[in-house]
C-alpha positions as CSV (number, residue, x, y, z in Angstrom):
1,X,-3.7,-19.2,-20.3
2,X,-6.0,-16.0,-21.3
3,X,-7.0,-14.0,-18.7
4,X,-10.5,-13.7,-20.1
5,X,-10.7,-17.4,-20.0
6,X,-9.9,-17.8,-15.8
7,X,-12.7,-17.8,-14.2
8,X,-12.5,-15.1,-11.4
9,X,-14.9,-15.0,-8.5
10,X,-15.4,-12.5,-6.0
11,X,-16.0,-12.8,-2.3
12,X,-17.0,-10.2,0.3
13,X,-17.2,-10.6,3.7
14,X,-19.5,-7.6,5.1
15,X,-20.4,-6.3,8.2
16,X,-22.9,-3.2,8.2
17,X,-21.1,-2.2,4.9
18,X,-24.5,-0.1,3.3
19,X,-23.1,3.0,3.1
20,X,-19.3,1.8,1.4
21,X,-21.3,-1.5,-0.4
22,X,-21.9,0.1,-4.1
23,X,-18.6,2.3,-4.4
24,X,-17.1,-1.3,-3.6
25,X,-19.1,-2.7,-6.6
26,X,-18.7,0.6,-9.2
27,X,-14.5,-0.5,-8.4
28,X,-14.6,-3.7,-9.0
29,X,-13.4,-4.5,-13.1
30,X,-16.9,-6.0,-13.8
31,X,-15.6,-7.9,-16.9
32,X,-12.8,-9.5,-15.2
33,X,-15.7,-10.9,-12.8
34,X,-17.8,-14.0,-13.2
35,X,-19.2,-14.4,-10.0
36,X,-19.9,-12.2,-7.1
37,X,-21.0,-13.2,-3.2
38,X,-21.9,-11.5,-0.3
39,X,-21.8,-13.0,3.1
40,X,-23.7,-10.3,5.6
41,X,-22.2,-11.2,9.5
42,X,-25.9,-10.1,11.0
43,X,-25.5,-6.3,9.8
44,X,-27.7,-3.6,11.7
45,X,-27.9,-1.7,8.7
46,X,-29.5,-2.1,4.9
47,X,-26.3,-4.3,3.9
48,X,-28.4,-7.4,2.5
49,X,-31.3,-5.2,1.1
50,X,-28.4,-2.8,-0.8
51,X,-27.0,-5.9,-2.1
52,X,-29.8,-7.7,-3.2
53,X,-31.1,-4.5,-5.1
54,X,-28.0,-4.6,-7.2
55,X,-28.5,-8.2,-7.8
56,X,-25.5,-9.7,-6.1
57,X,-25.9,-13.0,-4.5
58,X,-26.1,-12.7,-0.6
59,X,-25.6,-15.2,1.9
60,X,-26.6,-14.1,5.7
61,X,-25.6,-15.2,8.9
62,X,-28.7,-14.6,11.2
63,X,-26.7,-14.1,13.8
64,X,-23.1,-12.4,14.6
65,X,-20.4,-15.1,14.3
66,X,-17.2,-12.8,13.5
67,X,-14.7,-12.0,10.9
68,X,-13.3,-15.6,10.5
69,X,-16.6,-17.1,10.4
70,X,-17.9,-14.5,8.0
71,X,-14.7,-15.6,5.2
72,X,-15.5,-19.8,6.2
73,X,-19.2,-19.3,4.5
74,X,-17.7,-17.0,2.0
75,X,-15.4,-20.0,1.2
76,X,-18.0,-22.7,1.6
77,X,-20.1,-20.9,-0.9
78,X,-17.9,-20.0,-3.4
79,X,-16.4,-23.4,-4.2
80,X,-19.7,-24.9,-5.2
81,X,-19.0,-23.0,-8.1
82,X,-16.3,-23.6,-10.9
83,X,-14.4,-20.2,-10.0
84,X,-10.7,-21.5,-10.7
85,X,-9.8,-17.6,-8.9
86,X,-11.2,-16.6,-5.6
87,X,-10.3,-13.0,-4.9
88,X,-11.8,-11.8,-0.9
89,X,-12.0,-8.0,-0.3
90,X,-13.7,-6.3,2.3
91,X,-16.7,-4.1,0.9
92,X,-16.0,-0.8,2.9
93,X,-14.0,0.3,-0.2
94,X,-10.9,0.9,1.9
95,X,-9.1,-1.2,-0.8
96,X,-8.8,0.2,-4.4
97,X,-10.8,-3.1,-6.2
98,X,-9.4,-2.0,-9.7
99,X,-6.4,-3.5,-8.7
100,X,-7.9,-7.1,-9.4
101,X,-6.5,-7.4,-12.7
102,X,-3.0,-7.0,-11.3
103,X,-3.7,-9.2,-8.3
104,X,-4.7,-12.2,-10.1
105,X,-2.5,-12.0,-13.0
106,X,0.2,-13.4,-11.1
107,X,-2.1,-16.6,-10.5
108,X,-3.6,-16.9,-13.8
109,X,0.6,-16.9,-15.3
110,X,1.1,-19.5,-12.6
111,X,3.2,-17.6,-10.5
112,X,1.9,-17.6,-7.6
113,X,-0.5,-19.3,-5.9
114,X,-1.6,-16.7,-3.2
115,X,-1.3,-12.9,-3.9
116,X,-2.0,-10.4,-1.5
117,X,-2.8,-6.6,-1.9
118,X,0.3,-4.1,0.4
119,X,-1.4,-1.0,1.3
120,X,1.7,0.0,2.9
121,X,4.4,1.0,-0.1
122,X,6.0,3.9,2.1
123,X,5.9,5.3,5.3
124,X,4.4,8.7,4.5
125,X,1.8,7.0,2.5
126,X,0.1,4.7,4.7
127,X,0.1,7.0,7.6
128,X,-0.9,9.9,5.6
129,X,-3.6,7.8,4.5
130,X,-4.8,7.8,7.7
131,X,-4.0,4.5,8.9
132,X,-3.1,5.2,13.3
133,X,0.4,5.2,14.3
134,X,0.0,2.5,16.2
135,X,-1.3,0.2,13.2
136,X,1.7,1.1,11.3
137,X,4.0,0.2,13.7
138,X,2.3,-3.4,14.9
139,X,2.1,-3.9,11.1
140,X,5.3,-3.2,10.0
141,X,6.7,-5.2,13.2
142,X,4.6,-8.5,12.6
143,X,5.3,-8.6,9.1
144,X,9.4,-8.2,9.6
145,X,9.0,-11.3,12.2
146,X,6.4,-13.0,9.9
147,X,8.7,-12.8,6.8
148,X,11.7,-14.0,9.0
149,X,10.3,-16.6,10.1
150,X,8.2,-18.1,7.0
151,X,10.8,-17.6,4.7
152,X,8.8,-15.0,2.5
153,X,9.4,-11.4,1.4
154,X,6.3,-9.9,1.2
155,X,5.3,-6.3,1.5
156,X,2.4,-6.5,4.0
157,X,0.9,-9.7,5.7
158,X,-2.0,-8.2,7.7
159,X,-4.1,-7.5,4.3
160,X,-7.5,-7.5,3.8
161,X,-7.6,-7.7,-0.2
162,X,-6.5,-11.2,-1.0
163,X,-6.3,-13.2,-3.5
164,X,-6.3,-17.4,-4.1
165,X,-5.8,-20.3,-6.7
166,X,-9.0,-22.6,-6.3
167,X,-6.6,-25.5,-5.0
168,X,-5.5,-23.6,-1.9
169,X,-8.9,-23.6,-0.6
170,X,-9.9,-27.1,-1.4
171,X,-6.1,-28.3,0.5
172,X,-5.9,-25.8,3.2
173,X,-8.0,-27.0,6.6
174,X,-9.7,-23.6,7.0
175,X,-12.6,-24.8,8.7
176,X,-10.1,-25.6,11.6
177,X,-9.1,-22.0,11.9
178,X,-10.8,-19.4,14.4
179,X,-13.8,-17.4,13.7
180,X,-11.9,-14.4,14.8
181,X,-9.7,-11.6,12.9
182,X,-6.7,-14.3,13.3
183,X,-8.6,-16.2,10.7
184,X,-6.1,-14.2,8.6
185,X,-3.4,-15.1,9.7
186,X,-4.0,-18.4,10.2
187,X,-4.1,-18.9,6.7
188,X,-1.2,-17.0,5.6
189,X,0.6,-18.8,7.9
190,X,-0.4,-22.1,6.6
191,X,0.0,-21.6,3.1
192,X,3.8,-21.0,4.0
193,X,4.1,-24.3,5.7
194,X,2.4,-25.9,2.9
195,X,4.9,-24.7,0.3
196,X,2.2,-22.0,-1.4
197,X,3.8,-19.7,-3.6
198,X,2.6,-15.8,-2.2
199,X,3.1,-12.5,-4.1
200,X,1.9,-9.2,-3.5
201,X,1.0,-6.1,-5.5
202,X,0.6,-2.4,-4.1
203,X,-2.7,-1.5,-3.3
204,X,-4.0,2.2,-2.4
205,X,-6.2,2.0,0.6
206,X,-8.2,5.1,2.1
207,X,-9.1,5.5,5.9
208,X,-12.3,6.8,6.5
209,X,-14.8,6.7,9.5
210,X,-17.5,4.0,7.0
211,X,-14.2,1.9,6.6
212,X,-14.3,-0.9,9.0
213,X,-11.1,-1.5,11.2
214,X,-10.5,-2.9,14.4
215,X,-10.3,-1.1,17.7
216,X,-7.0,-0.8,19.7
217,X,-8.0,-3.9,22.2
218,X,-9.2,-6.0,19.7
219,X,-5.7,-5.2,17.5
220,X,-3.9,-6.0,20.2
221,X,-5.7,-9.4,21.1
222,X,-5.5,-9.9,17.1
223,X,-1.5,-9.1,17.6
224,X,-1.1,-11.9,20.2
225,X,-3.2,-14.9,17.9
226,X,-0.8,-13.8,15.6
227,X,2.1,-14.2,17.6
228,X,0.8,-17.7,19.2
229,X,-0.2,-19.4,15.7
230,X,3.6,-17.8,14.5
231,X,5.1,-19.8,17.5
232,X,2.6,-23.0,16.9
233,X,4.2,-22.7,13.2
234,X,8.1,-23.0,14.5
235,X,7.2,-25.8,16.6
236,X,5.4,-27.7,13.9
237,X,8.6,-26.8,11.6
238,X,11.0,-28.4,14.4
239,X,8.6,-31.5,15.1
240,X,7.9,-30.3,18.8
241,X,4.2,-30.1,19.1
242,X,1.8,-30.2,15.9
243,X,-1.3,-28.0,16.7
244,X,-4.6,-29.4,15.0
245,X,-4.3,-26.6,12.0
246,X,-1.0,-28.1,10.9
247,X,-1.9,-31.8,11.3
């Protein structure tokens, strides 16, 4: 299949993302793209007035309901449409969007059937970047027991520049999954158990003070989901228990 005939839509959800929101856009390959949505979390800032100036479609929570919740609209949203790709990155422009082409073209070739952006191709890089110590560490750590675990070899599992074939949203139960930052993981962890194909392709991201990321607490509770729906996936694998998610 030719590219230019997949039908690629993008999904962003944002969270007081005005000052980051049009260097996100001015990224993104705008002929790759048929259809673009914003879901705004309850911003404090101009989010939803910057987006609808620039004539993206905007979807708004009216009041906070978190990360997880923000991506479950996203979804919701973007399969009343006939996008066959659905590519989800954050709009505080910490990933480099021009790297859509090369993170779907795995899909579109039937490859893959979930590819994932790795902001973390050495050492020097990522840190240098400006990603904390700490972060570099938890991430490398999770994703060594992650790919263990789930059978894959993927560069980074804790990415926020994603992309999906239309049939992993309609099959995976997403609306089950929390409405917290594990809602990533969650789903990563549940296309391996349904037998989805995952790729990755390096991604530059840039650490900046607009660029959202989570504080150390909150990494650390988002560390321990992690670690629970990873051990909720081995007993599902060995028949112990079955939580809902993998029912």
């Amino acid at each position: 299949m030719e590219r230019t005939l997949t039908k690629i839509a993008v999904v962003m959800p944002a969270y007081n993302a005005e000052k980051t929101l049009k260097t996100t856009l001015d990224s993104i390959p705008p002929q790759l793209v048929s259809e673009l949505l914003l879901v705004d979390d309850a911003s404090q800032d101009r989010t939803v007035a910057f987006a609808l100036e620039m004539g993206i479609k905007v979807v708004r929570h009216i009041k906070n309901m978190g990360y997880g919740a923000n991506q479950k609209t996203c979804y919701k949203e973007i399969l009343k449409t006939d996008a066959q790709i659905i590519v989800m990155i954050h709009p505080d422009y910490q990933y480099d969007a021009r790297m859509i082409p090369a993170l779907v073209q795995p899909i579109q070739l039937d490859i893959c059937d979930v590819m994932l952006g790795n902001r973390i191709r050495t050492r020097k890089e990522a840190i240098g970047g400006g990603m904390p110590l700490y972060k570099y560490l938890a991430n490398r750590g999770l994703t060594l027991l992650e790919n263990l675990l789930l059978g894959q070899n993927l560069g980074e599992l804790h990415s926020g520049m994603r992309a999906y074939k239309r049939e992993v949203l309609e099959q995976l139960p997403w609306t089950l999954f929390s409405d917290d930052f594990v809602f990533d993981q969650q789903f990563l962890i549940l296309c391996a158990y349904r037998g989805f194909r995952m790729g990755d392709v390096p991604v530059p991201a840039r650490y900046f003070v607009e660029a959202s990321s989570i504080n150390f607490i909150r990494s650390v509770k988002y560390g321990v989901q992690s670690l629970l729906t990873l051990g909720s996936y081995g007993c599902a694998k060995l028949g112990i228990y079955k939580h809902k998610i993998f029912k």
